[in-house]
C-alpha positions as CSV (number, residue, x, y, z in Angstrom):
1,X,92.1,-4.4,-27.9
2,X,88.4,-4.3,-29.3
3,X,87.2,-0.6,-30.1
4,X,83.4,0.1,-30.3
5,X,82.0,3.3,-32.1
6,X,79.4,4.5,-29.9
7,X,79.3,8.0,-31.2
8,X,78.2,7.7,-34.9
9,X,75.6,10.4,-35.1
10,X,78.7,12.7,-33.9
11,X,79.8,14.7,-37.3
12,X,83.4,13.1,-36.6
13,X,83.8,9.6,-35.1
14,X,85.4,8.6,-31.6
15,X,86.5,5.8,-30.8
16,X,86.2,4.3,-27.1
17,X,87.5,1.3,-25.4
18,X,85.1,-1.4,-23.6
19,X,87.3,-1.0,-20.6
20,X,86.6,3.1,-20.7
21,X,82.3,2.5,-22.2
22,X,82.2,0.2,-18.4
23,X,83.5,2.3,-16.5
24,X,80.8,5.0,-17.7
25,X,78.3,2.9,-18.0
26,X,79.2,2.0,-14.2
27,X,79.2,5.6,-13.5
28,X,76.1,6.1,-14.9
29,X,74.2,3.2,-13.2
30,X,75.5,4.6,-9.6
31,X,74.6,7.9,-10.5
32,X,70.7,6.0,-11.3
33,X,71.0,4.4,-8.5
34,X,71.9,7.3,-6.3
35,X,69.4,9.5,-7.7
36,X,66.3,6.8,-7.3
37,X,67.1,4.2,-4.1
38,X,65.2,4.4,-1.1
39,X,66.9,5.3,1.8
40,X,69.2,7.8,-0.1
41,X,68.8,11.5,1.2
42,X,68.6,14.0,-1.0
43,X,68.9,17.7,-0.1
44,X,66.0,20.2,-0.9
45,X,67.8,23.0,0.1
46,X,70.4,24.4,2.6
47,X,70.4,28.0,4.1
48,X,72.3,30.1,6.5
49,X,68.6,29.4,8.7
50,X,67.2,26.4,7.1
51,X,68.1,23.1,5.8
52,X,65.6,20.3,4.8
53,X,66.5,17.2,3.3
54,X,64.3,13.9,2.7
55,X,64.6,10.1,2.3
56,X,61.9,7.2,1.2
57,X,60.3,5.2,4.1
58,X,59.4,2.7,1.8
59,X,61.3,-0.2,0.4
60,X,60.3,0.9,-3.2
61,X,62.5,3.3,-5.2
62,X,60.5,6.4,-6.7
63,X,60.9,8.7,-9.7
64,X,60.3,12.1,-7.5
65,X,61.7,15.3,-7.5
66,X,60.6,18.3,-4.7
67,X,62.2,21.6,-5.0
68,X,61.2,24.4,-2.4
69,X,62.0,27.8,-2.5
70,X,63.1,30.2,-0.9
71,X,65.2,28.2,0.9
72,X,64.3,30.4,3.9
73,X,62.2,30.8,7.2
74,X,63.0,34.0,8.2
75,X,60.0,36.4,7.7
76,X,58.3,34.0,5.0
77,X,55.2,32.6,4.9
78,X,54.6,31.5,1.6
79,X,56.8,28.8,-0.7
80,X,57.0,28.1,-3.9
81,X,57.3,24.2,-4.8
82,X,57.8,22.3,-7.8
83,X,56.9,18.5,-7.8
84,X,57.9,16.0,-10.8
85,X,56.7,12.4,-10.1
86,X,56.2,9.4,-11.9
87,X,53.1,7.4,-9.9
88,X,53.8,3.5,-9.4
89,X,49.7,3.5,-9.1
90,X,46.9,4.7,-10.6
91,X,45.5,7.9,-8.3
92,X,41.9,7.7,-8.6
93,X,42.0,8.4,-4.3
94,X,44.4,9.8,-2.5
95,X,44.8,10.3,1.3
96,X,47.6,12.3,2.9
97,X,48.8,11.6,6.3
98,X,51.5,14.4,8.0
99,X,53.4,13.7,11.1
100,X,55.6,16.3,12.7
101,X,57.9,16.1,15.5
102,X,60.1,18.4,17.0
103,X,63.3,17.4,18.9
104,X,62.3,14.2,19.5
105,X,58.0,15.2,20.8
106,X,55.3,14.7,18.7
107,X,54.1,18.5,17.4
108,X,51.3,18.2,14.7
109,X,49.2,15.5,12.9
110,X,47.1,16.5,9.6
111,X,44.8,14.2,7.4
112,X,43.3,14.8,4.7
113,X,41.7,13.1,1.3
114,X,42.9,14.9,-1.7
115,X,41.4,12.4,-4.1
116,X,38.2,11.5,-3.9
117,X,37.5,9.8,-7.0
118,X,34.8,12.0,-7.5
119,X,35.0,13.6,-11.5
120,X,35.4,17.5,-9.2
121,X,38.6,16.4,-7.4
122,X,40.3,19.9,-7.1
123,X,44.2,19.0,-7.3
124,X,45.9,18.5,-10.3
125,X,47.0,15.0,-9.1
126,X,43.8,13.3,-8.9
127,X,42.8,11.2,-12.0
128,X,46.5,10.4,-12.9
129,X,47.6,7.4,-14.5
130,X,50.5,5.0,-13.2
131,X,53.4,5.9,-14.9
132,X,52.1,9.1,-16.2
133,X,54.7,12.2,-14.9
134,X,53.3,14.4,-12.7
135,X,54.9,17.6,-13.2
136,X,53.4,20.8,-11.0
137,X,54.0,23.8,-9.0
138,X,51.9,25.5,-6.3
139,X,52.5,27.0,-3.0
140,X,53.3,26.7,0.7
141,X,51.8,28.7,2.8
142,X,52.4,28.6,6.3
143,X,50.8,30.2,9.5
144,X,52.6,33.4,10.8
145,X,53.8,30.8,13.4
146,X,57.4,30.9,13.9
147,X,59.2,27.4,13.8
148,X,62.0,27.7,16.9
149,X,65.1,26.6,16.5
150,X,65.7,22.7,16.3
151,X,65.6,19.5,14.4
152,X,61.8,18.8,12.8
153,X,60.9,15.0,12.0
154,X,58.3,15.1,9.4
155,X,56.6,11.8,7.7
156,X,54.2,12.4,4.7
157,X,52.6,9.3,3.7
158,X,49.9,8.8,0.4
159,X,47.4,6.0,0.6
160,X,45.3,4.9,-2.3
161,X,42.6,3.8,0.4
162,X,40.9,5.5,3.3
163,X,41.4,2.5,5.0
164,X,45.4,3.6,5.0
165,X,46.3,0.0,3.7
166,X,47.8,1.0,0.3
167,X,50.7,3.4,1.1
168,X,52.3,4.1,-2.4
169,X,54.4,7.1,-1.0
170,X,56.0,7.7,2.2
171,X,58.5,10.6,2.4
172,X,61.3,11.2,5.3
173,X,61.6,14.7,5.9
174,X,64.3,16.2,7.9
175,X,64.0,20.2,9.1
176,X,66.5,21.8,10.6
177,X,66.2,25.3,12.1
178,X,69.8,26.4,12.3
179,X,68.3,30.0,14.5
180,X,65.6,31.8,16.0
181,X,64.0,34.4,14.8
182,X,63.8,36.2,17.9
């Protein structure tokens, strides 16, 4: 049987076989792959109230990570959200597009430019490089309207055009209000 050191900067040696190094090596590239493949859901948070997940729309895996909390609807108005993100293009402009539906009807439509290209862009986004990690936090806040129970479609696209040809983001997001807060 061939042995391979892989762990020489380990004060004392181990020894692994190939057949073991593949199968972590395997491990590893479905865990990758997992982590980064469109169409994979990943879970932003789950709550005795509240449980959002999200997928890609797109057909092009991301480097992206979302993390909202509290992980809560009941009597809070204001998030906190942390965003790491590694760009696949340049954002000199940036135009968001937000769809929401609830069970199953159309509820609320937002655009808005967030990057202009102009050197006064306000958000910390704007002017980033492709490939550059975006890491940030800032906050949520929401109108003192309260969501009623039920399942929430949202779609969050980015363009990198006003003409909302160049999509280079499109989030998935799935809300579920598990009560009322009647």
């Amino acid at each position: 049987m061939t042995m391979l050191n892989f762990c020489s900067s380990f004060p004392q040696p181990k020894f692994y076989s190939v057949e073991y190094s593949a199968k972590k090596v395997t491990m590893f590239g479905l865990f990758f792959l997992i982590l980064f493949a469109p169409g994979v859901s990943e879970f932003l948070c789950i709550s005795s109230d509240l449980e959002l997940s999200y997928t890609f729309c797109d057909s092009t895996a991301h480097i992206f990570m979302f993390n909202l909390t509290p992980c809560s609807i009941m009597n809070n108005f204001v998030w906190k959200a942390a965003l790491t993100w590694i760009p696949r293009s340049d954002i000199t402009f940036l135009k968001v597009i937000f769809y929401v539906w609830f069970d199953g009807a159309k509820a609320f439509h937002w655009k808005e430019v967030l990057c202009s290209g102009a050197a006064d862009d306000e958000y910390s986004v704007c002017r980033r490089l492709k490939g550059e990690t975006i890491e940030t936090t800032f906050d949520i806040k929401g109108s003192r309207t309260n969501f009623p129970k039920g399942n929430y479609d949202i779609i969050l696209q980015g363009f990198s055009d006003d003409s909302e040809n160049n999509m280079f983001i499109c989030l998935n997001i799935t809300m579920i209000v598990k009560q009322d807060i009647y």
